[in-house]
mmCIF file of the N, C-alpha and C atoms, coordinates in Angstrom:
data_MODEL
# 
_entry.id   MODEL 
# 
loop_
_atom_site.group_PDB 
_atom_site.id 
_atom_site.type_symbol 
_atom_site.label_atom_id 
_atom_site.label_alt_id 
_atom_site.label_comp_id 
_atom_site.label_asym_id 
_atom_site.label_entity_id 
_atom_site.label_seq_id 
_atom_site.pdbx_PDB_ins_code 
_atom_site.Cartn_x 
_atom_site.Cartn_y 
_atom_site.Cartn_z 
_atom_site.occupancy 
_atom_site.B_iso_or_equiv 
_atom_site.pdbx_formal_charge 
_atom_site.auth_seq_id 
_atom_site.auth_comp_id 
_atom_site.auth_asym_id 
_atom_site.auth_atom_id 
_atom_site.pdbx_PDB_model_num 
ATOM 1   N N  . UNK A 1 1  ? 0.840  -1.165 0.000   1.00 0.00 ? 1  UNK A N  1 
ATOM 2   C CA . UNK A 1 1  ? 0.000  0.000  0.000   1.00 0.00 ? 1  UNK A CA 1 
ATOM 3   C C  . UNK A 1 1  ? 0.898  1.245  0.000   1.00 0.00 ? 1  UNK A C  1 
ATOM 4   N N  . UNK A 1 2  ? 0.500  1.919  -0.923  1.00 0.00 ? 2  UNK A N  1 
ATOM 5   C CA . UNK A 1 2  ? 1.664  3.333  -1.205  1.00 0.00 ? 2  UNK A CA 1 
ATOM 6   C C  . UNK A 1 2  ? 0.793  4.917  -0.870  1.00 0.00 ? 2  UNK A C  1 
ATOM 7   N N  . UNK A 1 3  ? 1.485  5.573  -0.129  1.00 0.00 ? 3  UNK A N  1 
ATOM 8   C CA . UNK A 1 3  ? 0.689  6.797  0.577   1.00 0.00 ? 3  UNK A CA 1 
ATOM 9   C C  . UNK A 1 3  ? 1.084  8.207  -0.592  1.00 0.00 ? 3  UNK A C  1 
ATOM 10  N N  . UNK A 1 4  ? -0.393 8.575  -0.857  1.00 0.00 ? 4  UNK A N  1 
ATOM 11  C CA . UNK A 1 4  ? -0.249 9.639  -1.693  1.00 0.00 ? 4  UNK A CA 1 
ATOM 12  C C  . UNK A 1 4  ? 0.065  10.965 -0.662  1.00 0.00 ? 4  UNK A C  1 
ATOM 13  N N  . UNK A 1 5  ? 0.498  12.098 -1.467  1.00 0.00 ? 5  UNK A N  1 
ATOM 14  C CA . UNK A 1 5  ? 0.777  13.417 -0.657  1.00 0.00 ? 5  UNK A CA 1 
ATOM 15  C C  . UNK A 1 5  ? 0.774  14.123 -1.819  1.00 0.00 ? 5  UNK A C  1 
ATOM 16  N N  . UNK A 1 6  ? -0.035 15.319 -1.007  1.00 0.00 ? 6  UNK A N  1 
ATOM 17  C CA . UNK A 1 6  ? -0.229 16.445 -1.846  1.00 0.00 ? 6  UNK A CA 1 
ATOM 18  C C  . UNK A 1 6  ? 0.626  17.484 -1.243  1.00 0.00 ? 6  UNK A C  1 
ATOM 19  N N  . UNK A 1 7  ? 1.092  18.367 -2.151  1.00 0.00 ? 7  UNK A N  1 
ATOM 20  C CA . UNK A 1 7  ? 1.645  19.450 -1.716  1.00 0.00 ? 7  UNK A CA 1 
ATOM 21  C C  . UNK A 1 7  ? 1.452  20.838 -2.280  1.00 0.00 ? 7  UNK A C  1 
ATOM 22  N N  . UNK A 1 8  ? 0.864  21.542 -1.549  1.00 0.00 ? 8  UNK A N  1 
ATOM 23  C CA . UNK A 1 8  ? 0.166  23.077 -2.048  1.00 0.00 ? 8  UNK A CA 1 
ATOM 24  C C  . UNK A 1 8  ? 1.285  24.070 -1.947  1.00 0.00 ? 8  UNK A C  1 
ATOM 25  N N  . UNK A 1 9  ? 1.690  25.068 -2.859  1.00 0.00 ? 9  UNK A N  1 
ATOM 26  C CA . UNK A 1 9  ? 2.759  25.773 -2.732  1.00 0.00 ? 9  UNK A CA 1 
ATOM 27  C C  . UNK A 1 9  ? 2.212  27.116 -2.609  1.00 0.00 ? 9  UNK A C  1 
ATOM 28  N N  . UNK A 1 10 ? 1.619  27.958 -1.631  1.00 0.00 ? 10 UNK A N  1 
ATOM 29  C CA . UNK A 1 10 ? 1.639  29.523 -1.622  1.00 0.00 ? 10 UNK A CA 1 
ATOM 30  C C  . UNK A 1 10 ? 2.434  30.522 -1.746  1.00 0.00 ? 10 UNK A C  1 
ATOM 31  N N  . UNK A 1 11 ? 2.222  31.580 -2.324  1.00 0.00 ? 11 UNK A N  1 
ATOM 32  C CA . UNK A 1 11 ? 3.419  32.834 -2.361  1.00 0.00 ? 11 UNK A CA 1 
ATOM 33  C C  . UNK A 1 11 ? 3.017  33.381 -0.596  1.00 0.00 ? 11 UNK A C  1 
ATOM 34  N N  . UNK A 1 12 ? 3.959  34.100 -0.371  1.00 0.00 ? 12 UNK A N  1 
ATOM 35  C CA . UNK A 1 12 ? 4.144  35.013 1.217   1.00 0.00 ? 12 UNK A CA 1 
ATOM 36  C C  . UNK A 1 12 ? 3.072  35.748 0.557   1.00 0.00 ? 12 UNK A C  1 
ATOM 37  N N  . UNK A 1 13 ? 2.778  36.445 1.687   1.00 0.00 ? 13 UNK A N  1 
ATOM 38  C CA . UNK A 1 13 ? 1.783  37.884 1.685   1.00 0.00 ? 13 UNK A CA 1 
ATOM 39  C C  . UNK A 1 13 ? 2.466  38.770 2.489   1.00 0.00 ? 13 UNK A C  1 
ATOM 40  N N  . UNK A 1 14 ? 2.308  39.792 1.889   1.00 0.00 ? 14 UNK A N  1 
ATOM 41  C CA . UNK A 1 14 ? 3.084  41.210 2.381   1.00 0.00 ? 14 UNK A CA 1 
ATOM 42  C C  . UNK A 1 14 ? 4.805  40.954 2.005   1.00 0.00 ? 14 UNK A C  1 
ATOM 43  N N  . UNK A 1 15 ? 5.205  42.229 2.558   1.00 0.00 ? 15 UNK A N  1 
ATOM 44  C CA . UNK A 1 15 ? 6.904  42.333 2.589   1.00 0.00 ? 15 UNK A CA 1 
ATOM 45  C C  . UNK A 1 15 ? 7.440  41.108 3.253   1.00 0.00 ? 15 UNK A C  1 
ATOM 46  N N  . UNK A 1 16 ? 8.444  40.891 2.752   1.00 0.00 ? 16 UNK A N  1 
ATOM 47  C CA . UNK A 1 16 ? 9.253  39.746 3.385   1.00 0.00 ? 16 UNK A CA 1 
ATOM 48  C C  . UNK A 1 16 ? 10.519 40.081 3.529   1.00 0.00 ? 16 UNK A C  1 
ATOM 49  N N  . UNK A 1 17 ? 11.551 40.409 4.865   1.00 0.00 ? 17 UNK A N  1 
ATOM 50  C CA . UNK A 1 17 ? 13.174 40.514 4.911   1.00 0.00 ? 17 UNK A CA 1 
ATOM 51  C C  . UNK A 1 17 ? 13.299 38.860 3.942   1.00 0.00 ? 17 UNK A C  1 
ATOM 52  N N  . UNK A 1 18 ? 14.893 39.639 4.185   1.00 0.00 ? 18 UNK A N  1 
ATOM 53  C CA . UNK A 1 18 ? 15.826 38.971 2.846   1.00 0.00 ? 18 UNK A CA 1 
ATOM 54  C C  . UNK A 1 18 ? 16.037 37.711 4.307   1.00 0.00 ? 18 UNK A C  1 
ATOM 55  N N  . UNK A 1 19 ? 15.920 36.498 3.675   1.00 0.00 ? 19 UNK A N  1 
ATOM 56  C CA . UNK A 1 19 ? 16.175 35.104 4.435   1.00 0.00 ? 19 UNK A CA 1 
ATOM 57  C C  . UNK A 1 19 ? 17.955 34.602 4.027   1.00 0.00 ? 19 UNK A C  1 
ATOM 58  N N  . UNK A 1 20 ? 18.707 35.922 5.232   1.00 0.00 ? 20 UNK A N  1 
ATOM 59  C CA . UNK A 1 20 ? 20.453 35.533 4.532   1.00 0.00 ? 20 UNK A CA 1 
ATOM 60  C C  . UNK A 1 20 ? 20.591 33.938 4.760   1.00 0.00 ? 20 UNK A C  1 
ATOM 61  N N  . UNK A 1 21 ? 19.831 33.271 5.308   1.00 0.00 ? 21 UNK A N  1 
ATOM 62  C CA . UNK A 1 21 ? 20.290 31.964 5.207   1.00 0.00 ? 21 UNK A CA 1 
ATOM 63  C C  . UNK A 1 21 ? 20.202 31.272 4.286   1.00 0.00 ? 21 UNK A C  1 
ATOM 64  N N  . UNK A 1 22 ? 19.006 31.723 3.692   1.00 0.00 ? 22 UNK A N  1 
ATOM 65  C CA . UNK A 1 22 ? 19.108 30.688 1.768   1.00 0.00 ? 22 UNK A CA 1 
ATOM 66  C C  . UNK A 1 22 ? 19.709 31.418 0.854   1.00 0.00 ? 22 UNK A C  1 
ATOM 67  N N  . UNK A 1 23 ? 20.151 32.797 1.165   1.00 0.00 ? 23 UNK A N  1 
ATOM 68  C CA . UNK A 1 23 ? 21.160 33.253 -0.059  1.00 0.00 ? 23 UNK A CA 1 
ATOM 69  C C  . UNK A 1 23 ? 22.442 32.548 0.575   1.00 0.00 ? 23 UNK A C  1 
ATOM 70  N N  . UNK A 1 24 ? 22.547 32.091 2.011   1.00 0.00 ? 24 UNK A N  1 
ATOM 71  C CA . UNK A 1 24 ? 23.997 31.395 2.151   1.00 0.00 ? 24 UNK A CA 1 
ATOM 72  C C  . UNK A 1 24 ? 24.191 29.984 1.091   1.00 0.00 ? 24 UNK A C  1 
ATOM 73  N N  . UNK A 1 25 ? 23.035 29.460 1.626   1.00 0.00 ? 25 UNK A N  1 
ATOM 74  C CA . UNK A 1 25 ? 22.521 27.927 0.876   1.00 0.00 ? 25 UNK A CA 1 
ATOM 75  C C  . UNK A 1 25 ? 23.041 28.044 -0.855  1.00 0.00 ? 25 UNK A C  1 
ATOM 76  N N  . UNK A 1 26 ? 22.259 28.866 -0.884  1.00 0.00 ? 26 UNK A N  1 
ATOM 77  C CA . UNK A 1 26 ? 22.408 28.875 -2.448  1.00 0.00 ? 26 UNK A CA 1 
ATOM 78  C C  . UNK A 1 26 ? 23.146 30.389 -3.104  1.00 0.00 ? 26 UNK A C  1 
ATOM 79  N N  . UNK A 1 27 ? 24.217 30.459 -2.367  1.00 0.00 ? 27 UNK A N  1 
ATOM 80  C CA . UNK A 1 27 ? 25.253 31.090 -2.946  1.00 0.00 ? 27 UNK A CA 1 
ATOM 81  C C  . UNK A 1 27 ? 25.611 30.827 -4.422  1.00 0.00 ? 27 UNK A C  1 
ATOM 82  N N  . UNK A 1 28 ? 26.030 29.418 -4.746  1.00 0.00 ? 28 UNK A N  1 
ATOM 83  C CA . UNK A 1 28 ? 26.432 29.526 -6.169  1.00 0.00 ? 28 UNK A CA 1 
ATOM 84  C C  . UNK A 1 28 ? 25.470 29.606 -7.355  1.00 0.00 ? 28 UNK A C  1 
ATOM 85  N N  . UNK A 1 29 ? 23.803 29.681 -7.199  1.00 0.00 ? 29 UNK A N  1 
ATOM 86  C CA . UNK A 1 29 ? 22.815 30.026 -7.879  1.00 0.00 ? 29 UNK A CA 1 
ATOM 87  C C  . UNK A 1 29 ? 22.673 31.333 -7.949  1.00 0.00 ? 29 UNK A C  1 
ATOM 88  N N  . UNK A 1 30 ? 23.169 32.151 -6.880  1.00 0.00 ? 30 UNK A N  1 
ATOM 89  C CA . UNK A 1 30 ? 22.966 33.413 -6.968  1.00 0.00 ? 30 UNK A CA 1 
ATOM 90  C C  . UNK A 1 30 ? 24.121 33.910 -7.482  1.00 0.00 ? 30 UNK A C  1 
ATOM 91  N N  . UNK A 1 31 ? 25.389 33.314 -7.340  1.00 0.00 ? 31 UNK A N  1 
ATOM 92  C CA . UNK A 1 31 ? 26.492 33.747 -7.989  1.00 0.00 ? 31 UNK A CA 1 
ATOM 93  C C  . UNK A 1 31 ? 26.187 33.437 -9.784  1.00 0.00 ? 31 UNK A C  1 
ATOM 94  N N  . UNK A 1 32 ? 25.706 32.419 -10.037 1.00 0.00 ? 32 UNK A N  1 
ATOM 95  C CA . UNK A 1 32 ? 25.364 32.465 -11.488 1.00 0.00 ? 32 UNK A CA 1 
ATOM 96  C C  . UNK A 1 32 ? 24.430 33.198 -11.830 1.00 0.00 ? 32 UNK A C  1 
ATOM 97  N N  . UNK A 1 33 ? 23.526 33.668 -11.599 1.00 0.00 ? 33 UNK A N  1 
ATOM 98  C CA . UNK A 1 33 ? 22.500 34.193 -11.961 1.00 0.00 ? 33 UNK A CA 1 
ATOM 99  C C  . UNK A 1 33 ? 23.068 35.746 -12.055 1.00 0.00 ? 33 UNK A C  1 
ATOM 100 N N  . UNK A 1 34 ? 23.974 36.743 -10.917 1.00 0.00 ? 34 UNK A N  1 
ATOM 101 C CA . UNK A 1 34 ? 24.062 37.667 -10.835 1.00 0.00 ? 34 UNK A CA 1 
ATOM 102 C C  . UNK A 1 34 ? 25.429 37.326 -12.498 1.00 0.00 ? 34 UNK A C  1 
ATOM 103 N N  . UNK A 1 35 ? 26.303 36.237 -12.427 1.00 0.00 ? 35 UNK A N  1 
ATOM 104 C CA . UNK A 1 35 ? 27.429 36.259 -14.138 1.00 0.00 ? 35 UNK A CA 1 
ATOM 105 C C  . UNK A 1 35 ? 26.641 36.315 -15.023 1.00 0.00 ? 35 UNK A C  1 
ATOM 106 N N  . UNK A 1 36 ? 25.389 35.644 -14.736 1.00 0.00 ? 36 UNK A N  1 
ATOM 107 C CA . UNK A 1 36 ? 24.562 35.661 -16.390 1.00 0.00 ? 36 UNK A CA 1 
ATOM 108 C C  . UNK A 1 36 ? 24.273 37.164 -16.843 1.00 0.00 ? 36 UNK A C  1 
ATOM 109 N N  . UNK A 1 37 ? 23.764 37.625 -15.931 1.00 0.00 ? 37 UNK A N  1 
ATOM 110 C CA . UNK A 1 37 ? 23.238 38.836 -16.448 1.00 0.00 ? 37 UNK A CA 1 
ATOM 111 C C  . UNK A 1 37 ? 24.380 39.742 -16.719 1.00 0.00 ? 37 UNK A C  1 
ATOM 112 N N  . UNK A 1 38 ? 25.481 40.233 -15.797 1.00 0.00 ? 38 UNK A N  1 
ATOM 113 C CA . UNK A 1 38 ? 26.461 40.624 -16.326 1.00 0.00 ? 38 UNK A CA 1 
ATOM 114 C C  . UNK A 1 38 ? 27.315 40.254 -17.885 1.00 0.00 ? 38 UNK A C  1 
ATOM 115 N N  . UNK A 1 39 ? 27.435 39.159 -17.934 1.00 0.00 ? 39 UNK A N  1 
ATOM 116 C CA . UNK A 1 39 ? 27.532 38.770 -19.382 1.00 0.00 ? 39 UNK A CA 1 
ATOM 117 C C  . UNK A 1 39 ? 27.115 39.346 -20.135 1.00 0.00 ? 39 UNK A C  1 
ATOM 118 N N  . UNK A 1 40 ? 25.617 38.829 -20.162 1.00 0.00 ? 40 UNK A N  1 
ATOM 119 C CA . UNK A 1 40 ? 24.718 39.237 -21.550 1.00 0.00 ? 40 UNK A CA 1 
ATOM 120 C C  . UNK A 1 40 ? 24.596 40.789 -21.490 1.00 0.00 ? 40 UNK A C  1 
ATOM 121 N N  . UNK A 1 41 ? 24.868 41.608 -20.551 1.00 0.00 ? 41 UNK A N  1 
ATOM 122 C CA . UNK A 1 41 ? 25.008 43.271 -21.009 1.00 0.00 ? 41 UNK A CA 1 
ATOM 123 C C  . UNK A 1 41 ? 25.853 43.498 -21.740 1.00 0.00 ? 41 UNK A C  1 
ATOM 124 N N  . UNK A 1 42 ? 27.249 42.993 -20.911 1.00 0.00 ? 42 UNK A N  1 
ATOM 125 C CA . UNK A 1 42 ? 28.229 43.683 -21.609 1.00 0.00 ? 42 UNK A CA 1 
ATOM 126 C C  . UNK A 1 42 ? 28.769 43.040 -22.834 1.00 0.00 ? 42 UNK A C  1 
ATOM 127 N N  . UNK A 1 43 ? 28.129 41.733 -23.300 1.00 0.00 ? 43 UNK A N  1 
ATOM 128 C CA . UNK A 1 43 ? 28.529 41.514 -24.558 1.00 0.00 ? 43 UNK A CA 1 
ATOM 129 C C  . UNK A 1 43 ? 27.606 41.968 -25.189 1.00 0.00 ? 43 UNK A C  1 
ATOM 130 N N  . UNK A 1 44 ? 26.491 42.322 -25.429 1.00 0.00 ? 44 UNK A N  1 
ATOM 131 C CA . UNK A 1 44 ? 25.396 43.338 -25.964 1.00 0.00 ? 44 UNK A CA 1 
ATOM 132 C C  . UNK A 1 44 ? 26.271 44.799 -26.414 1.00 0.00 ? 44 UNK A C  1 
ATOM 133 N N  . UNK A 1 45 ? 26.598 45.477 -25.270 1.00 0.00 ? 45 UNK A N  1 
ATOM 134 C CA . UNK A 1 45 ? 27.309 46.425 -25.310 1.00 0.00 ? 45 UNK A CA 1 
ATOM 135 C C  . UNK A 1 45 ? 28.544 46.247 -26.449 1.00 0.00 ? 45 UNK A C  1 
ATOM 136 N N  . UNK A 1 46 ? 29.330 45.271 -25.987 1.00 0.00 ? 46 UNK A N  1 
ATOM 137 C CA . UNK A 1 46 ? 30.089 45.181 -27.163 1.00 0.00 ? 46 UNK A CA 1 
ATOM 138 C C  . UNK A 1 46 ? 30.422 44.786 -28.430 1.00 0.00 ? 46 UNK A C  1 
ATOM 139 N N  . UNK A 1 47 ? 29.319 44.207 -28.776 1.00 0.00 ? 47 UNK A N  1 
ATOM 140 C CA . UNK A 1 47 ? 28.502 44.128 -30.111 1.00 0.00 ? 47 UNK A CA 1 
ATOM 141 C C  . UNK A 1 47 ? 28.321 45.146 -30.519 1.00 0.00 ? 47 UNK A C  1 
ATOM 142 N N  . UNK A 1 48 ? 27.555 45.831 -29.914 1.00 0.00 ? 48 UNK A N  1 
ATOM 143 C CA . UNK A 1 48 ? 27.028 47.424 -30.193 1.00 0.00 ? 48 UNK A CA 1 
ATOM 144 C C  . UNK A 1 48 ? 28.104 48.249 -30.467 1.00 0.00 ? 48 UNK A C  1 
ATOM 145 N N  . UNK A 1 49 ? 28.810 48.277 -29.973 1.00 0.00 ? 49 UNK A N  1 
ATOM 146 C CA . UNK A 1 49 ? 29.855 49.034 -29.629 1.00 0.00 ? 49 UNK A CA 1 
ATOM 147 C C  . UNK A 1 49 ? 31.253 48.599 -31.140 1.00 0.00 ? 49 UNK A C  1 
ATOM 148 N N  . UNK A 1 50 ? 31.188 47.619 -31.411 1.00 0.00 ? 50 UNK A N  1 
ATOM 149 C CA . UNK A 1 50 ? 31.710 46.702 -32.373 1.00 0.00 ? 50 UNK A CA 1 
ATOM 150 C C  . UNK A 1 50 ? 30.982 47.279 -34.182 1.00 0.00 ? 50 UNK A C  1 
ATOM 151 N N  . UNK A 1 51 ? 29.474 47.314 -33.812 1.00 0.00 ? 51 UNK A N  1 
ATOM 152 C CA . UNK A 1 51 ? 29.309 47.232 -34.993 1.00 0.00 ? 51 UNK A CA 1 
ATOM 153 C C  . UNK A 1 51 ? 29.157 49.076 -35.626 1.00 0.00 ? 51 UNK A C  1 
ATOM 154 N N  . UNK A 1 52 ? 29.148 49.968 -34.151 1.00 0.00 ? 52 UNK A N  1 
ATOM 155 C CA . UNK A 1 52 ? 28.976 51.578 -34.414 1.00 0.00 ? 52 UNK A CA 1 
ATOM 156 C C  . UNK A 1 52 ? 30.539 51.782 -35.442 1.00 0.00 ? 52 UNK A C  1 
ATOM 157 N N  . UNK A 1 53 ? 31.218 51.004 -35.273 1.00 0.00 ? 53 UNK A N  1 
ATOM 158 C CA . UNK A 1 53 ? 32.692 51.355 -35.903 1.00 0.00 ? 53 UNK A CA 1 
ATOM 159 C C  . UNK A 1 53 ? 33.219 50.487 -37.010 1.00 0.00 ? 53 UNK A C  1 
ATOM 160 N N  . UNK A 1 54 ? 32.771 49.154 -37.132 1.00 0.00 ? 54 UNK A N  1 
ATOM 161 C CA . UNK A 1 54 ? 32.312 48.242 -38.528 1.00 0.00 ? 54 UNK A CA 1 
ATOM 162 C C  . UNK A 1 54 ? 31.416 48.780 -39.644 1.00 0.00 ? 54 UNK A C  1 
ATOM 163 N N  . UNK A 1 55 ? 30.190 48.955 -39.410 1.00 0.00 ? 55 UNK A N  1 
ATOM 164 C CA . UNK A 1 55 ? 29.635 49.887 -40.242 1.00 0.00 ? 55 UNK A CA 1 
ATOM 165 C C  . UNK A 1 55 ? 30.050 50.676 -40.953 1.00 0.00 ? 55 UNK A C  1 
ATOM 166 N N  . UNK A 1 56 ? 30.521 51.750 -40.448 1.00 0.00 ? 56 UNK A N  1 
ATOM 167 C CA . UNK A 1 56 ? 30.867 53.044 -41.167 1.00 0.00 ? 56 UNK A CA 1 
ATOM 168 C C  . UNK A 1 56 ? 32.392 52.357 -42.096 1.00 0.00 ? 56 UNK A C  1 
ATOM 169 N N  . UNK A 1 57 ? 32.737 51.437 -41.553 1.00 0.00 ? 57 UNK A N  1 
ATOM 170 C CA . UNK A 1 57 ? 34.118 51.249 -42.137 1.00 0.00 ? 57 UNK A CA 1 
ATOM 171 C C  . UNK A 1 57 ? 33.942 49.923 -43.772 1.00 0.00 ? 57 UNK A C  1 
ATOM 172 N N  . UNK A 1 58 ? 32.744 49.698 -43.335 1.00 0.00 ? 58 UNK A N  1 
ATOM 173 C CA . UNK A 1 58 ? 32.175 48.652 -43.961 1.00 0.00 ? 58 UNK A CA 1 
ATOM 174 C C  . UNK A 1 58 ? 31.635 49.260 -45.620 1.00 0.00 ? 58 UNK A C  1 
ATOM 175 N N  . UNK A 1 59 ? 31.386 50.568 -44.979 1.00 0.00 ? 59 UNK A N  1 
ATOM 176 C CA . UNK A 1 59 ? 30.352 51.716 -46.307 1.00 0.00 ? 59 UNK A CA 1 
ATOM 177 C C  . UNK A 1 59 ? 31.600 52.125 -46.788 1.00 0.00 ? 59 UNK A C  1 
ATOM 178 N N  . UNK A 1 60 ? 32.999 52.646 -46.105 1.00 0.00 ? 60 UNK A N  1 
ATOM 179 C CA . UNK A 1 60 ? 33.832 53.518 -46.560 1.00 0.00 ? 60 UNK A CA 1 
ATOM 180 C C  . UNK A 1 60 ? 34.307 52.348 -47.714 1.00 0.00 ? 60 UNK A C  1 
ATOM 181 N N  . UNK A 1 61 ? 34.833 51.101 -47.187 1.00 0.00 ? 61 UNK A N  1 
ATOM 182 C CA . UNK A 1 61 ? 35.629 49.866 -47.962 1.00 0.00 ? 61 UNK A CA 1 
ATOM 183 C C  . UNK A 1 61 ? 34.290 49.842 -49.723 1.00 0.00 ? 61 UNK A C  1 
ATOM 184 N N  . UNK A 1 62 ? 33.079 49.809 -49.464 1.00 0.00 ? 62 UNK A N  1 
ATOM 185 C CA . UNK A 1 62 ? 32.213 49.670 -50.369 1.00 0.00 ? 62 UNK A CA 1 
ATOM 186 C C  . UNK A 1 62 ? 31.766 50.874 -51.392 1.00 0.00 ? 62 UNK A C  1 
ATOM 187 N N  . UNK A 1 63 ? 32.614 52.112 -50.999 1.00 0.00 ? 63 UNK A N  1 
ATOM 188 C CA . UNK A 1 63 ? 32.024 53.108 -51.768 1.00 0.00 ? 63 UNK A CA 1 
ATOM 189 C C  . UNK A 1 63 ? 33.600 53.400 -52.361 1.00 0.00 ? 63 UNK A C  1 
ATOM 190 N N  . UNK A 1 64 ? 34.751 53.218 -51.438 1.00 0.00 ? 64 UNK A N  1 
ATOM 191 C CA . UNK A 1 64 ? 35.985 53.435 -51.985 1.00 0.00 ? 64 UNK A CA 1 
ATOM 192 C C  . UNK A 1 64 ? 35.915 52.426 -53.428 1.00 0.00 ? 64 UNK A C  1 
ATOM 193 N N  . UNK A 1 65 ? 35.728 51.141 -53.288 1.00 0.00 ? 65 UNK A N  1 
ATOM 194 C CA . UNK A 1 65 ? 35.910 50.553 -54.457 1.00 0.00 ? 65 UNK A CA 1 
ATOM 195 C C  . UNK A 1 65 ? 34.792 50.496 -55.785 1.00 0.00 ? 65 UNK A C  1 
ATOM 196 N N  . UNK A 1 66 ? 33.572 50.818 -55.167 1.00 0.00 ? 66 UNK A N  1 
ATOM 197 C CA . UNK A 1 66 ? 32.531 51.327 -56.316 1.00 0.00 ? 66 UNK A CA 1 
ATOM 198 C C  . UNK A 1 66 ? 33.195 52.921 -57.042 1.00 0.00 ? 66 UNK A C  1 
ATOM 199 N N  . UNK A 1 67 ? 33.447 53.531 -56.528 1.00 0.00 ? 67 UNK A N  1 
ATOM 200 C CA . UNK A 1 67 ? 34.047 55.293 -56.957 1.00 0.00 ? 67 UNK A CA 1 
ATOM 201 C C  . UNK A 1 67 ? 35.605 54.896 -57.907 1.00 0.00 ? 67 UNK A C  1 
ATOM 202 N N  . UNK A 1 68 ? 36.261 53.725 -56.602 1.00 0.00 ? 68 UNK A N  1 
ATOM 203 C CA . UNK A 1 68 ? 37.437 53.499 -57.288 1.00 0.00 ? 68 UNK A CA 1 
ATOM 204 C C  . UNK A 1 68 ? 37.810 53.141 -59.087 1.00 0.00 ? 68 UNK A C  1 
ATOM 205 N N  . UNK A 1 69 ? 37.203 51.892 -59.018 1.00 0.00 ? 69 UNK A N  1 
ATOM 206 C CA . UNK A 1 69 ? 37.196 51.075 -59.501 1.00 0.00 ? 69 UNK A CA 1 
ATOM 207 C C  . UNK A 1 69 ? 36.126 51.231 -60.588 1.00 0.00 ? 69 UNK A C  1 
ATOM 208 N N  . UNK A 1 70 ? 35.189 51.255 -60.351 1.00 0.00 ? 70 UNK A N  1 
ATOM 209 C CA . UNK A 1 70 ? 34.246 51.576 -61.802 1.00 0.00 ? 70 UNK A CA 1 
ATOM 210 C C  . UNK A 1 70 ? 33.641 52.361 -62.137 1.00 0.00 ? 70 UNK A C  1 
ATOM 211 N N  . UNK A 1 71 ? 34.011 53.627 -61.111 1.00 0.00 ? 71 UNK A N  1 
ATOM 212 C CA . UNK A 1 71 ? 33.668 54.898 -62.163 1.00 0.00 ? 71 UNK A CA 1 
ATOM 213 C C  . UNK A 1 71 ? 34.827 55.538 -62.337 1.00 0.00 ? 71 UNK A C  1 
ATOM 214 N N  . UNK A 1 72 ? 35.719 55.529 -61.933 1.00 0.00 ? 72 UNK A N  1 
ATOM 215 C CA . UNK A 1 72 ? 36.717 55.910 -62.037 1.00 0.00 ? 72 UNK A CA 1 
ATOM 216 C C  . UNK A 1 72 ? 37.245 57.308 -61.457 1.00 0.00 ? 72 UNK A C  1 
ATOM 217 N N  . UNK A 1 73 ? 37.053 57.290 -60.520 1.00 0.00 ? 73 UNK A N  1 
ATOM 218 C CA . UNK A 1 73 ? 36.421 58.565 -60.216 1.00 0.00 ? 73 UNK A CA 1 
ATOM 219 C C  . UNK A 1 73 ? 37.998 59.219 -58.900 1.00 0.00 ? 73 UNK A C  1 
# 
């Protein structure tokens, strides 16, 4: 004979202090979670940042050799 169990999960109500004992617990979840997000900014950023100065260099390489080259210009 095998015993069923239910388990109901509620959110808190109202404000809740910070429980430093499960950010102790789970230090390295919170340590990943706070690298992830750092990551994905600053490689965003430097993408961005990558392509503000590719671009323009991208048009100069494409208009130098259209002007250059076949119009003669």
């Amino acid at each position: 004979m095998s015993a069923t169990f239910e388990l109901t999960i509620r959110p808190r109500k109202g404000w809740q202090a910070v429980d430093f004992k499960e950010l102790y617990v789970y230090d390295e979840l919170l340590a990943f979670l706070i690298w992830r997000d750092v990551k994905i900014r600053y490689r965003q950023t430097l993408l961005g940042g990558l392509w503000a100065v590719l671009q323009p260099f991208i048009a100069l390489m494409i208009f130098s050799f259209i002007f250059n080259r076949l119009a003669h210009l």
